[in-house]
C-alpha positions in Angstrom: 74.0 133.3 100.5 71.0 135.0 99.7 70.4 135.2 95.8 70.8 138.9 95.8 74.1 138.8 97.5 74.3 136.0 94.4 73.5 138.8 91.6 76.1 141.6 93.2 79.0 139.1 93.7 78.8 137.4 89.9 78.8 141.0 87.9 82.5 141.7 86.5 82.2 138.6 84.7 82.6 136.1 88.0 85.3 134.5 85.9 87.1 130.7 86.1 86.6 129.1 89.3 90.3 130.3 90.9 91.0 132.8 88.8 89.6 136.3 89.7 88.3 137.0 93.5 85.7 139.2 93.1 84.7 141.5 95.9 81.9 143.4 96.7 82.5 146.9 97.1 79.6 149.9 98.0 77.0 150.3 95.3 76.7 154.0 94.0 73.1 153.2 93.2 70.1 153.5 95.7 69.1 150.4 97.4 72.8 148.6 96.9 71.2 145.8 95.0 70.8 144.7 91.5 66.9 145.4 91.2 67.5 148.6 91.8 70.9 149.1 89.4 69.9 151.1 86.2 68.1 148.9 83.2 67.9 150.6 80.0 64.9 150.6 77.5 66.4 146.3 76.7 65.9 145.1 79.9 69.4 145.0 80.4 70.8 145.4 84.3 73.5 147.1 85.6 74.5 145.7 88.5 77.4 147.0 91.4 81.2 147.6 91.4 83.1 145.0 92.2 86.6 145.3 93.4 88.6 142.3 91.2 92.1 140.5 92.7 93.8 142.6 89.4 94.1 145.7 88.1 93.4 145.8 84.6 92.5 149.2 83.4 95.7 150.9 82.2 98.7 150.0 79.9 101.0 149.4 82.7 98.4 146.8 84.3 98.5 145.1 81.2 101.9 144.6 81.0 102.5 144.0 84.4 99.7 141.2 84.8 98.5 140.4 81.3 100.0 137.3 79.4 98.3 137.8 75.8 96.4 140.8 74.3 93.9 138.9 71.6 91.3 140.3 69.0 88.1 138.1 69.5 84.5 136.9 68.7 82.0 135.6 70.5 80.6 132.5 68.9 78.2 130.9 72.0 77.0 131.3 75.2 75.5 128.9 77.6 73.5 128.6 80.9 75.5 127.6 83.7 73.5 126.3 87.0 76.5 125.2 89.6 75.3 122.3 92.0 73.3 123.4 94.5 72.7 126.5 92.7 68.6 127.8 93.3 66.2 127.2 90.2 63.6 129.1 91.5 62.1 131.4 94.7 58.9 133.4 96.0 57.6 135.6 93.9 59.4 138.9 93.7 62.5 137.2 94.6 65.8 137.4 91.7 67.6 134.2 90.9 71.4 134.6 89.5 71.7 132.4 86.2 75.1 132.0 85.4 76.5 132.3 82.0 79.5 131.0 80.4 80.7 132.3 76.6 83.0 130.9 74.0 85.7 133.1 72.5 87.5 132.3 69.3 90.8 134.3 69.2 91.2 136.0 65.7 94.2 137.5 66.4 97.2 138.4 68.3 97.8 141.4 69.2 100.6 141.7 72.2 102.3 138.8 74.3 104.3 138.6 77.7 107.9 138.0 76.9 108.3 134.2 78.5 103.8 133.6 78.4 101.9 130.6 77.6 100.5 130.1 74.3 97.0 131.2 74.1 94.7 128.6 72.8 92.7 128.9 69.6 89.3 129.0 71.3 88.7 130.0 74.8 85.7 129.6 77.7 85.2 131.0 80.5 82.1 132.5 82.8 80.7 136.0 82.4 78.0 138.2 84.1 74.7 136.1 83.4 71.1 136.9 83.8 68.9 138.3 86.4 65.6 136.3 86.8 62.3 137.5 88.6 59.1 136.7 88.1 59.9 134.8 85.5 61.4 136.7 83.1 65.0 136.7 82.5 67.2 140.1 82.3 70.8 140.6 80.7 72.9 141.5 83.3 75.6 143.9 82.5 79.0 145.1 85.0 79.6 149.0 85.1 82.6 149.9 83.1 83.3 147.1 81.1 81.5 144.5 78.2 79.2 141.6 78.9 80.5 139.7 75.8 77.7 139.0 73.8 77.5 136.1 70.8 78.6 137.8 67.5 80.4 140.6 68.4 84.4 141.6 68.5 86.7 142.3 70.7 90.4 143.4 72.0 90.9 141.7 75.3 93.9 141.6 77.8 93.8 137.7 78.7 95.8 136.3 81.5 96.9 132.6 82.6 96.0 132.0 86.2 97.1 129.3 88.8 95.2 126.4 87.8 95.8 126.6 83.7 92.8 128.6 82.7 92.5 131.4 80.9 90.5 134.2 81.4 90.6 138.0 80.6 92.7 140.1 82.9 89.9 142.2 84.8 87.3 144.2 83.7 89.2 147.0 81.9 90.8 144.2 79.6 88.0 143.8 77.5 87.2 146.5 74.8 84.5 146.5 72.2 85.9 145.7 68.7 83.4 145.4 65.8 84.5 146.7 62.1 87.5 146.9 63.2 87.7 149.8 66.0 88.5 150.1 69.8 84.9 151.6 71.2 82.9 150.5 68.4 80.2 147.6 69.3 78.6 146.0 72.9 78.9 147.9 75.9 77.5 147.4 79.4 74.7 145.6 77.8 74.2 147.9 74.6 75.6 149.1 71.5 77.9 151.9 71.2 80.1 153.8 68.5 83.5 154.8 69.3 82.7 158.1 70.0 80.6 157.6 72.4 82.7 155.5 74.1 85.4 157.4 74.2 83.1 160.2 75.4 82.3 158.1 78.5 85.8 157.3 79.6 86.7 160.7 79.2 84.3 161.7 82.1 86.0 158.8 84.3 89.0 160.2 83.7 91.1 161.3 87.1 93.5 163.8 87.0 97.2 162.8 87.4 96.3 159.0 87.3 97.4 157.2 84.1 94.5 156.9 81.4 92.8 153.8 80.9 93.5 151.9 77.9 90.1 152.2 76.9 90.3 156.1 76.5 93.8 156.0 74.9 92.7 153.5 71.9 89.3 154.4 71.5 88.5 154.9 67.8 92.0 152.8 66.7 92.5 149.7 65.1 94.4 146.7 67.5 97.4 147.5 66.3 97.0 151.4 68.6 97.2 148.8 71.1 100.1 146.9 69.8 102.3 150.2 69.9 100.9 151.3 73.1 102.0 148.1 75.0 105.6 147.5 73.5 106.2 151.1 75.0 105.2 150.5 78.9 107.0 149.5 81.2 105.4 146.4 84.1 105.6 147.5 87.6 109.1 146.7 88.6 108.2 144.5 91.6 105.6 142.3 89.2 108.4 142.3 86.4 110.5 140.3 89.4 107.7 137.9 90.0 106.6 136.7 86.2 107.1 133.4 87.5 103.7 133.9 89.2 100.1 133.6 88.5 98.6 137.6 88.0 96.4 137.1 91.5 99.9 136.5 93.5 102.2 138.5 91.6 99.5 141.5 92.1 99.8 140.4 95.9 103.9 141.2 95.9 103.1 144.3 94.6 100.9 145.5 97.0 102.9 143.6 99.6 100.3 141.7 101.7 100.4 144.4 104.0 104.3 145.0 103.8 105.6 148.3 101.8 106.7 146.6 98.3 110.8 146.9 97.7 112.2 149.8 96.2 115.8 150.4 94.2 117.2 152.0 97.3 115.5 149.5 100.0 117.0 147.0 98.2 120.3 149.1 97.6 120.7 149.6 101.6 122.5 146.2 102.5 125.2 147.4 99.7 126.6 150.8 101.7 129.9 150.5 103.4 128.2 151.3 106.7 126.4 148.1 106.6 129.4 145.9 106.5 127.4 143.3 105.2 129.2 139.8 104.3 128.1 138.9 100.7 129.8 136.2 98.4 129.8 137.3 94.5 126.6 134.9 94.1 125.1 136.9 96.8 126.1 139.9 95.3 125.1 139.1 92.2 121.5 138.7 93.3 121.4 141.6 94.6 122.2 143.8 91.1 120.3 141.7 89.5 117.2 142.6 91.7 118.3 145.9 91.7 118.6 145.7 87.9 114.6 145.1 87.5 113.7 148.0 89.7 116.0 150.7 87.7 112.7 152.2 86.0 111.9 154.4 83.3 114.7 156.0 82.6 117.2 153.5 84.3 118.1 151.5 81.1 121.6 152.2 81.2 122.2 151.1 85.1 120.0 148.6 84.7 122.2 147.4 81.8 125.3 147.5 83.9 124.4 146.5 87.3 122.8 142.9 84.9 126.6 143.0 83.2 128.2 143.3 86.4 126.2 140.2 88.0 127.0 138.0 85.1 130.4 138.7 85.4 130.5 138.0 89.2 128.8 135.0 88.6 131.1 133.6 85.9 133.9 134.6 88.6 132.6 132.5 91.1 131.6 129.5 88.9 135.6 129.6 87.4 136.9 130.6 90.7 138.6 133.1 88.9 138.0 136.8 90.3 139.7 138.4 86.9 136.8 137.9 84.9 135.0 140.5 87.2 134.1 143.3 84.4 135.3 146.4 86.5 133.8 149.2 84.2 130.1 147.6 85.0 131.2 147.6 88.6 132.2 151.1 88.5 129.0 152.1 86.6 127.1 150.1 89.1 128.3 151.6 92.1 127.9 155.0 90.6 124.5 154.3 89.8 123.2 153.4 93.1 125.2 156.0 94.9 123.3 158.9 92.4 119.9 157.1 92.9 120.4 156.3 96.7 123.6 158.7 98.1 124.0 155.3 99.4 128.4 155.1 100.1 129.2 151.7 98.1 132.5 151.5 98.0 134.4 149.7 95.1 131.4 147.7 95.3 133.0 144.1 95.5 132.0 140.8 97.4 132.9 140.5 101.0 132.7 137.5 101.4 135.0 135.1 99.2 135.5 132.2 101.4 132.8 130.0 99.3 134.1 131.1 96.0 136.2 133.3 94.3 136.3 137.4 94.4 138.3 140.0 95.7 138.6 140.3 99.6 138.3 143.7 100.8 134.2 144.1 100.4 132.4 147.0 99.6 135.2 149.5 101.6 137.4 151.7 99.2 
């Protein structure tokens, strides 16, 4: 790997080892390489998009793959050379120094339902320095803060697969000094709130939801707070919680397979299927297609979760009575106004491992 290739693939804050997979995307600036990424009057480099394993930008990212939304400061930052790492080149050549930071949280601002406890102080590697000639450079990621000691800020942080922490993607981190989103470090530099909120408005796409950034710019973390406990997670990640954000995003975009949907789910239910399902079986089922009701779907999803509990009681007690037939009837009518999908009474179809009502999903 040349040391170029080095500088382009660390910007976006190369994170924990394991956590984020960064990859390189096409650089919108001339030459495709960090020497020749803007630098303002500080020295400071801006180097190319990356393309992270996350989304992180909006409100439904963050509650779809964020564990803990955290006020912060910066206390430290250190020099990081990874073994085998180059200390030095021909002349006119860049070296990539890495750069890790220290983060003591402040505040809470947001948590997961179910997430881990985020620690008191965190660590964890950010976009580093540029070195040519001798001299060293800041180097900054498009978009998003580098994290520099002394100053504040709201991040979306996220517990990966091997127990660290690190901050969702680059849209999680907002600038945060005196006590406003926008106000403080910035790609490299310092900015008000106005201006920052200025610069995400030009970004913005129309029809696409607004990135967190734009929507809180100028509030306190609590804009955030009230924001957050509003959205609603992507229904396929909210069925995969279990899972680190880099494999839960994976489900979602379905590794190549379309991701589920109420009604693809829904399918296996209709009377024309004559699928055998035991009330377990069934119960699965509502309960799957209780997390993919959607905005809007509070009162199905509500019912079809009711109905599964019932059916799983049933079969547990091998008692079909306790089967809560106004859920069942609110189920069915639920999925056959969402899907025109013909369910039936809706009942399990297969009872001879447990208890239910024989007769299936036929009226």
């Amino acid at each position: 790997m040349t040391t170029r290739t080095k500088i382009a693939g660390a910007v976006l804050g190369a994170a924990v080892a394991g956590a984020l997979a960064l990859v390189p995307l096409t650089d919108d600036h001339s030459g495709g390489d960090a020497e020749s990424s803007n630098a303002d009057s500080s020295g400071v480099v801006l180097g190319s998009s990356e393309k992270e394993a996350v989304p992180s930008f909006t409100a439904t990212d963050w509650v779809s793959y964020g564990d803990r939304v955290a006020v912060v400061r910066v206390t430290a930052e250190h020099e990081r050379r990874d073994p085998g790492e180059e200390t030095g080149g021909e002349t006119g050549e860049e070296e990539y120094l890495s750069r890790t930071v220290d983060l003591q949280v402040r505040e809470l601002v947001w948590a997961r339902s179910g997430a881990s406890a985020l620690p008191s102080t965190v660590s964890f590697t950010a976009d580093g320095w540029q070195v040519k000639d001798g001299t060293k450079k800041e180097l900054a990621s498009p978009d998003t803060s580098r994290l520099e000691v002394g100053h504040d800020y709201v991040i979306t942080f996220a517990r990966f697969s091997d127990g660290a922490w690190s901050p969702l993607g680059s849209g999680g981190v907002l600038p945060y000094d005196h006590g406003r989103i926008g106000e403080g470090e910035f790609q490299g530099e310092t900015v008000t709130a106005d201006a920052y909120r200025s610069t995400w408005e030009e970004r913005l796409v129309p029809g696409d939801e607004e990135p967190m950034a734009f929507r809180t710019a100028g509030k306190p973390a609590t804009g955030v707070q009230g924001i957050l406990r509003s959205a609603t997670p992507d229904a396929t990640a909210a069925r995969y919680f279990a899972l680190d954000p880099a494999a839960r995003y994976q489900k979602v975009a379905g590794a190549g397979e379309p991701a589920d949907t109420f009604c693809s789910v829904a399918a296996p239910l209709a009377v024309s299927e004559d699928s055998r399902l035991t009330p377990d079986e069934l119960a699965a089922v509502l309960t799957d297609l209780a997390g993919l009701a959607g905005p809007g779907g509070k009162d199905d999803a509500s019912a079809l979760r009711t109905y599964a509990t019932s059916l799983e009681a049933g079969a547990g007690a091998g008692d079909s009575a306790s089967v809560d037939d106004t859920a069942r009837k609110a189920s069915a009518a639920g999925i056959e106004r969402k899907c025109g999908t013909d369910v039936g009474e809706l009942l399990p179809t297969d009872t001879e491992g447990g208890a239910g009502t024989d007769g299936g999903t036929k009226g």
